[in-house]
C-alpha positions in Angstrom: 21.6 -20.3 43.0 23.8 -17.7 41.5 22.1 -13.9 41.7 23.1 -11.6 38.5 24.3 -7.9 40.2 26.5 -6.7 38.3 23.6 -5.1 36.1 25.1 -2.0 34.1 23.2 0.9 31.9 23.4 -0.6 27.8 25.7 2.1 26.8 28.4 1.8 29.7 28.3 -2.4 28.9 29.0 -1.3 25.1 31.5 1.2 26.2 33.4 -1.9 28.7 33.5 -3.9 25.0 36.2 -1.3 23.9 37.1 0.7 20.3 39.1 -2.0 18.3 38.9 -4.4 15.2 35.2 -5.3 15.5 34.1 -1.9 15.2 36.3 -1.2 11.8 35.0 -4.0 10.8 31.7 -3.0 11.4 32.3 0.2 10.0 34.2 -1.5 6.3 30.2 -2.9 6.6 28.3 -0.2 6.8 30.8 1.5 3.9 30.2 -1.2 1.8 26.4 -1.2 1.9 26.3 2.1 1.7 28.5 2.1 -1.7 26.3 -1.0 -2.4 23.0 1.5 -2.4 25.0 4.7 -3.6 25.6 2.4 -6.9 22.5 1.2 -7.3 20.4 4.0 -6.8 23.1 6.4 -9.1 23.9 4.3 -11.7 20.8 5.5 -13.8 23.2 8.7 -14.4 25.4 6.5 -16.4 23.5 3.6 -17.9 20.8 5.8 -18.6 22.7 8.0 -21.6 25.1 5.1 -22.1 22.2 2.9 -22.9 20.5 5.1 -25.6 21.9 4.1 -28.8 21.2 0.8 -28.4 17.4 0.7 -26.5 16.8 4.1 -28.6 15.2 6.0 -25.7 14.2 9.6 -25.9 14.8 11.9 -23.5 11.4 11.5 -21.6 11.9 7.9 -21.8 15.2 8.5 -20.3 13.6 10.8 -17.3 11.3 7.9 -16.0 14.1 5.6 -16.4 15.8 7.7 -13.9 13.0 8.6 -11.6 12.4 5.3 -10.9 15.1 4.7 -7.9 13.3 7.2 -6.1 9.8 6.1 -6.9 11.2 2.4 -5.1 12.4 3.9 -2.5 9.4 6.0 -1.3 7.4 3.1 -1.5 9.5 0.3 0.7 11.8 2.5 2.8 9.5 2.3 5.5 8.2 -1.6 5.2 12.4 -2.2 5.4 12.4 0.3 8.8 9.1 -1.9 10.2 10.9 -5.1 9.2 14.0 -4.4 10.8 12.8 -3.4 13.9 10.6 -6.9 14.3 13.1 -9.1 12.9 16.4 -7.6 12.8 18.8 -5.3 11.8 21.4 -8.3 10.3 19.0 -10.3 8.8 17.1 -7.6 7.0 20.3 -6.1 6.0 21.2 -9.5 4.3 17.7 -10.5 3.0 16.8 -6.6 1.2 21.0 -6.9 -0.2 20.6 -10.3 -1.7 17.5 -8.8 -3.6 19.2 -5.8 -4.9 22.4 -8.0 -6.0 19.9 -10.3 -8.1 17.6 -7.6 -9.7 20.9 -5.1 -10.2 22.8 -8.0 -12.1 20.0 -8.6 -13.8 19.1 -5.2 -15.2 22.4 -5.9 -17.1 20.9 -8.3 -19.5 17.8 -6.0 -20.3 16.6 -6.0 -23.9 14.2 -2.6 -23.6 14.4 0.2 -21.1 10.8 -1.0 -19.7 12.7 -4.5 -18.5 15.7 -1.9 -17.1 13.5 0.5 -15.4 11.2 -2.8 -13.6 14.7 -4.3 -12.4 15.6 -0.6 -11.3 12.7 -0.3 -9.7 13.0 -3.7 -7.8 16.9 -3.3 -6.8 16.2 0.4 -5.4 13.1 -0.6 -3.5 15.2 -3.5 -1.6 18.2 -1.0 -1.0 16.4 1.8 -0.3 16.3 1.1 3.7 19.8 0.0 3.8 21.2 3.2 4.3 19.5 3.6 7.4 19.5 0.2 8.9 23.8 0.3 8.1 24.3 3.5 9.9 22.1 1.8 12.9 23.6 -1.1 13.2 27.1 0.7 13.0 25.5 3.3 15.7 24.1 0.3 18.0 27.7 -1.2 18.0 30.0 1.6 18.5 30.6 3.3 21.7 29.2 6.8 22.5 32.6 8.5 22.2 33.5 7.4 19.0 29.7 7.1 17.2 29.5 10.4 16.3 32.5 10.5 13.8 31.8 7.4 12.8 28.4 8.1 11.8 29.3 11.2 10.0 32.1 9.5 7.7 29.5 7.3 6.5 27.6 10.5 5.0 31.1 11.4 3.3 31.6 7.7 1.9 28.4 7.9 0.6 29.4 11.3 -1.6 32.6 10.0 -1.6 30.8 6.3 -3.8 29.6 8.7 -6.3 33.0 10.0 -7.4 34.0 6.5 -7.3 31.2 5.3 -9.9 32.7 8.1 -12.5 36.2 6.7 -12.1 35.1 3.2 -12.7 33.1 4.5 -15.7 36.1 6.4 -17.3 37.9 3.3 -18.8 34.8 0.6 -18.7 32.5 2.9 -21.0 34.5 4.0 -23.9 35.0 -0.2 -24.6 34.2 -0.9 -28.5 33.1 -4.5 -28.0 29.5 -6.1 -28.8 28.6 -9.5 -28.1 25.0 -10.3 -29.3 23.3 -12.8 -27.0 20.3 -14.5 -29.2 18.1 -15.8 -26.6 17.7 -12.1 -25.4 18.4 -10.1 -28.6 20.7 -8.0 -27.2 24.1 -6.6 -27.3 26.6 -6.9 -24.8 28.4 -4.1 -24.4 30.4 -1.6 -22.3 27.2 -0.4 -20.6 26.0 -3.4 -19.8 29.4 -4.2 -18.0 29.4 -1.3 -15.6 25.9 -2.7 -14.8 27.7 -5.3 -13.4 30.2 -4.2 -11.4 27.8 -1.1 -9.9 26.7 -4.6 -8.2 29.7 -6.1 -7.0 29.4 -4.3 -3.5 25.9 -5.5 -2.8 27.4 -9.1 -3.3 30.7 -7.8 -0.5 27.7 -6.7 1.6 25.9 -9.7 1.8 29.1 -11.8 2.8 30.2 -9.1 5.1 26.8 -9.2 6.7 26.2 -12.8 7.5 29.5 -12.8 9.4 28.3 -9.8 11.3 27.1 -9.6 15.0 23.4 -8.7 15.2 22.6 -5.5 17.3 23.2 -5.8 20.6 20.8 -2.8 21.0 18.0 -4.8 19.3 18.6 -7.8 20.8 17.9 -6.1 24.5 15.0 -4.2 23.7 13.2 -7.3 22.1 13.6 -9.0 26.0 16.6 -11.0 24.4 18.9 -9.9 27.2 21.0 -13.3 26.8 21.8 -13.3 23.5 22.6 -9.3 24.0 24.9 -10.0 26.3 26.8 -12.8 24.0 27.0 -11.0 21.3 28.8 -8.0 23.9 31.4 -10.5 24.9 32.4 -11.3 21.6 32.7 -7.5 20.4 34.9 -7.8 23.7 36.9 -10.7 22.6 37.8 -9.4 19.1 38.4 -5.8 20.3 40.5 -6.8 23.1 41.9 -9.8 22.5 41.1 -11.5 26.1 39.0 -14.1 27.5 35.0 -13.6 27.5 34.9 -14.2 31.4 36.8 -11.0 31.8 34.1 -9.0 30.6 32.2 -8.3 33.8 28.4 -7.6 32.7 25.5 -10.0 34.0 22.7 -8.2 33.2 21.5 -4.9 30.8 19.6 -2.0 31.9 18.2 -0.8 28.4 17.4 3.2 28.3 14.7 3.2 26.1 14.2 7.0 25.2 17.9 6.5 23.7 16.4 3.8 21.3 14.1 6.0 19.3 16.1 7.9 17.3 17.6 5.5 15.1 16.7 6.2 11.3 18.7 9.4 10.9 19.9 7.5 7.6 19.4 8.6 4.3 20.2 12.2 3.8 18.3 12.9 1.0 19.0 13.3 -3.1 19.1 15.7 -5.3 18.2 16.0 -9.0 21.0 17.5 -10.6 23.0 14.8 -8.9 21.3 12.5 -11.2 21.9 14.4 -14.1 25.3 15.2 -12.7 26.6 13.2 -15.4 25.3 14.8 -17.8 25.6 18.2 -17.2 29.2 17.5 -16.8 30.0 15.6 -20.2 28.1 18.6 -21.7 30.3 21.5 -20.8 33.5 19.7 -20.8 33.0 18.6 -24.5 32.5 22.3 -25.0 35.9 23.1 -23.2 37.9 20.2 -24.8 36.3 21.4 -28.1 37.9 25.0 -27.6 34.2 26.4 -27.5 34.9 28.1 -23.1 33.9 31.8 -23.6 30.4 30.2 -23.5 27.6 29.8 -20.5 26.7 26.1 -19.3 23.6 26.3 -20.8 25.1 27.4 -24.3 27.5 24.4 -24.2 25.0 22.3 -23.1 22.8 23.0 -26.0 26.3 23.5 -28.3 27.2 19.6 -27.1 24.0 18.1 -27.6 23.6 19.5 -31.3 27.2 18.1 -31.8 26.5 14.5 -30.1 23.2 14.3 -32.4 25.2 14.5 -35.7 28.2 12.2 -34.3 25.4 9.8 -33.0 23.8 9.1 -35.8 27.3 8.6 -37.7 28.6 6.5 -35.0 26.1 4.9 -32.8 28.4 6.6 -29.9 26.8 7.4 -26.4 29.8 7.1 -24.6 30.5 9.7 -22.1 33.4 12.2 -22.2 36.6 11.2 -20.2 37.2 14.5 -18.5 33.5 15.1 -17.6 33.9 11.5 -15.4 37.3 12.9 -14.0 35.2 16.2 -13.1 32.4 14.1 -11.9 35.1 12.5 -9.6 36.7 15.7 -8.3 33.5 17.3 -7.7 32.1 14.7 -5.7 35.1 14.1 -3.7 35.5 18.2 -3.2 31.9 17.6 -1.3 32.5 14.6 0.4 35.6 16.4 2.4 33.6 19.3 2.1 30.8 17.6 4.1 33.7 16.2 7.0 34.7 20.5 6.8 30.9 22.0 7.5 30.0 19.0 10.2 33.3 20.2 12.1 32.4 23.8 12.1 28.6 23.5 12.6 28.8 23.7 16.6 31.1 26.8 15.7 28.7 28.8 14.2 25.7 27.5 14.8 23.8 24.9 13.0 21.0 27.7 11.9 23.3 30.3 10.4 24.9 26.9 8.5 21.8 25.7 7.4 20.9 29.7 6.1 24.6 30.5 4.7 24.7 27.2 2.3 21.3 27.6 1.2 21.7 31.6 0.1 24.8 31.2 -1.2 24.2 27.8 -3.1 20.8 29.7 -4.8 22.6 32.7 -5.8 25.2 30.8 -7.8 22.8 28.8 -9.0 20.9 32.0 -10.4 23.9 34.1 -11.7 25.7 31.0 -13.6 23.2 32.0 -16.6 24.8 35.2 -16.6 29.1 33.7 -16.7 30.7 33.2 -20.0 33.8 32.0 -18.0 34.2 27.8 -18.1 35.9 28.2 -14.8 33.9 30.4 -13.0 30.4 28.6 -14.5 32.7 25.3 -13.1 33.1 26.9 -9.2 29.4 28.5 -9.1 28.2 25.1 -10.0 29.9 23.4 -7.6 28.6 25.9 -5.0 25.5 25.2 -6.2 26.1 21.5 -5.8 26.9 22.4 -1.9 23.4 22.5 -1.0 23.3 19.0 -0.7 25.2 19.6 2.8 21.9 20.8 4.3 19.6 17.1 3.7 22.2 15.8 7.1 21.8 19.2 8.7 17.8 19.1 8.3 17.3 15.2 9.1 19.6 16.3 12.3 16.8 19.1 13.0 14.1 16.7 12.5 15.4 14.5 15.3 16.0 17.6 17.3 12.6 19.2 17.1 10.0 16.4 17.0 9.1 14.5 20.4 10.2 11.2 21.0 6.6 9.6 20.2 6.8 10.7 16.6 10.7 11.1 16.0 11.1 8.8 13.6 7.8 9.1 11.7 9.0 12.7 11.6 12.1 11.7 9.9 10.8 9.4 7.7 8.2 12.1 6.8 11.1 14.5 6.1 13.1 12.1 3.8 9.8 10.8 1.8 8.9 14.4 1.0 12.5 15.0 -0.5 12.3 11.9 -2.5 8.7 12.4 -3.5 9.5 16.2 -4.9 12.5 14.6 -6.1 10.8 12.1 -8.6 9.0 15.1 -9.5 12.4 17.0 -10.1 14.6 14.7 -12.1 11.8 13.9 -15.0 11.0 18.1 -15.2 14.9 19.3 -14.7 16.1 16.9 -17.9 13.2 18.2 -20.0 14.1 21.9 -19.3 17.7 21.1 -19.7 17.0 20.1 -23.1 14.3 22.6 -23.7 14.7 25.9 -21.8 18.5 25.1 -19.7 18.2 28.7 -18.3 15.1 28.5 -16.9 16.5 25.3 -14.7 19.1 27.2 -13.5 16.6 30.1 -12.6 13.9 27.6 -11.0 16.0 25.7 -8.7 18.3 28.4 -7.9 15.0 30.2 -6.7 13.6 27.5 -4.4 17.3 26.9 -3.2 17.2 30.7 -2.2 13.5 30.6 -0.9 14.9 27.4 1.3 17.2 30.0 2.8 14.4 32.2 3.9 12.6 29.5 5.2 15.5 28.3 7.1 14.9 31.5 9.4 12.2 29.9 10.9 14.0 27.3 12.0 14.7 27.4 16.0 18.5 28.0 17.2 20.3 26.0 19.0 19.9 27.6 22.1 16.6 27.6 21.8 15.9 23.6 21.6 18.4 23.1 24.3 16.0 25.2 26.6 13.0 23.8 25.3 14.7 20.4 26.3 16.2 21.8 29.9 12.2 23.4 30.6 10.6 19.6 29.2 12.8 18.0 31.7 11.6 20.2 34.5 
């Protein structure tokens, strides 16, 4: 009888597997279920105005409409967590995709906004763990010296997918035709399009998916040490290009305290993200119509008095072309942005990060009232916008903090809180945009500044390293 002794730690078997083709192609993976989820969950921001003329919705119709992404995935993020880690990373990944792809295509051929809010609500409740269960899978097949950056270019990608949605919308929205479909009643039209293809990558994810490895990772810590190890020699074989025999493992020592933190996914969203739209086809139909020496607020309400008239006239809810190119620049401005902060963070200190972006973000948020400059309102906005950096930073504290025993209720915790206040945020930010802008500006740039104050609480770096180096002893 043959005795297994060549038994190795998990991470140094993983490491032995090498950095090569199967880990970019798990990474193209995780990308494209993270765009998958980034266009589900933000495509409310275009379909939601877009859709207007033709399901007649008014604005507080339109503000449940695009709460209700959130509102799905509060309530299944963590039955997707549970069922991943009793069934599976791949297979989860492939069932809660194939769900979003139906109910997102479907949403397409909705003939009120109560049908498109219910398929909304449907497709974000099945994406809304996918996020987390892509970066784990990409984390549980990637080697320790190279998970890190990978990992954090999925955060950018994910900023990165919502600049993309505003270039797809530019030329797909601004499309004339109408098809009436009588078994529905409806029109098919531009909006309906862009439905469509907001789903495409949930279909690319699903292929992509069932021609993945499972978890390695997962498969050891179920007892399924076998099938672990088979899965490790064939990352080994595509990486490297040689024989499975050559890969010297027998047997898997799995360190379980490293298998706890593994939902460090989904970094939070923000309401004027979902309103980014929006906000952005407001004040550049105020540039474009020569009306700058204005604030945000007074083109907001300048463009909305002018889009009321022309609607009527028209039956016109398309979206302004440079506000989707703006959308696009801002977004990517963040997403390399995000790539800039996480490089400097161990420079100056993860604390003084979190404190800096949240100050500065509020106090442009609370003086744009005061700027009749379009390009200065434009930068102060976008500093504004920063803040979003800090949902990584505090899910990264949340892991930090918390004991291993509750780590990842702790996170979850975090990130159902954000949403929660979230749903609350969207539905009360679009009524005081249309009501009373100013005081929008004045409310969140206040608890954006109070966050900052708060954020002094928060214990340094040094200080958790100790904690850890006196928990260890």
């Amino acid at each position: 009888m043959t005795v297994k002794t060549n038994r190795v730690p998990f991470e140094e078997a993983l490491n032995m597997t090498g950095f090569s083709r199967y880990n970019l192609y798990t990474f193209m993976l995780s990308a494209s279920i993270i765009i998958g989820m980034t266009f589900e969950i933000f495509s409310i921001s275009y379909l939601v105005p877009a859709s207007a003329c033709e399901l007649n919705t008014t604005s507080t119709q339109q503000g449940l409409v695009a709460c209700v992404p959130l509102i799905g995935t509060i309530a299944m993020s963590h039955v997707w967590g549970y069922l991943a880690d009793t069934r599976g990373r791949r297979k989860i990944l492939i069932v809660s995709m194939t769900i979003t792809y139906i109910a997102g295509t479907l949403a397409a051929f909705s003939p009120n906004w109560i049908v498109l809010g219910f398929l909304k609500l449907l497709s974000s409740a099945s994406v809304s763990g996918s996020y987390a269960l892509a970066v784990t899978l990409l984390s549980e097949c990637t080697p320790m010296v190279r998970r890190s950056s990978l990992v954090l270019l999925t955060t950018s990608v994910h900023m990165a997918a919502m600049g993309v949605m505003a270039v797809i919308a530019i030329p797909v929205l601004p499309m004339s035709f109408s098809h009436h479909i009588p078994f529905l009643d409806i029109q098919f039209n531009s909006w309906r399009v862009l439905n469509l293809i907001f789903a495409v990558p949930s279909a690319l994810s699903i292929i992509g998916s069932y021609f993945a490895y499972e978890s390695p990772k997962y498969l050891a810590s179920v007892g399924r040490d076998e099938d672990a190890l088979a899965v490790l020699r064939g990352i080994y074989t595509m990486n490297t290009g040689k024989s499975a025999d050559n890969y010297k493992v027998d047997a898997l020592d799995l360190d379980e305290e490293q298998s706890s933190a593994l939902h460090k996914g989904f970094w939070g969203m923000n309401s004027f993200f979902v309103w980014l739209p929006f906000i952005l086809n407001a004040f550049m139909t105020s540039v474009v119509a020569g009306q700058k020496d204005l604030t945000i607020c007074e083109m907001i309400r300048l463009t909305h008095s002018l889009n009321s008239t022309a609607t009527i006239e028209t039956q016109d809810c398309s979206m302004n072309t440079e506000a989707m190119t703006l959308v696009f620049g801002i977004t990517m401005f963040l997403a390399f942005g995000n790539l800039f902060m996480s490089s400097i963070i161990n420079c100056i200190g993860r604390k003084r990060l979190v404190i800096g972006i949240q100050m500065i973000a509020g106090t442009s948020a609370l003086l744009l009232n005061f700027s009749p400059f379009w390009i200065l309102s434009a930068i102060m906005f976008m500093v504004f916008l920063s803040a979003i950096f800090n949902f990584g930073f505090m899910n990264t504290y949340s892991v930090d903090v918390f004991p291993t025993y509750v780590k990842a209720m702790a996170v979850c915790l975090t990130l159902m809180v954000g949403r929660g206040s979230a749903v609350i945020g969207i539905n009360v930010l679009k009524q005081l945009l249309d009501n009373n802008c100013e005081a929008a500006f004045y409310i969140y740039g206040s608890i954006a500044f109070g966050g900052g104050i708060v954020a002094f609480l928060l214990p340094s770096d040094e200080q958790i390293q100790a904690q850890k180096k006196q928990s260890k002893t």
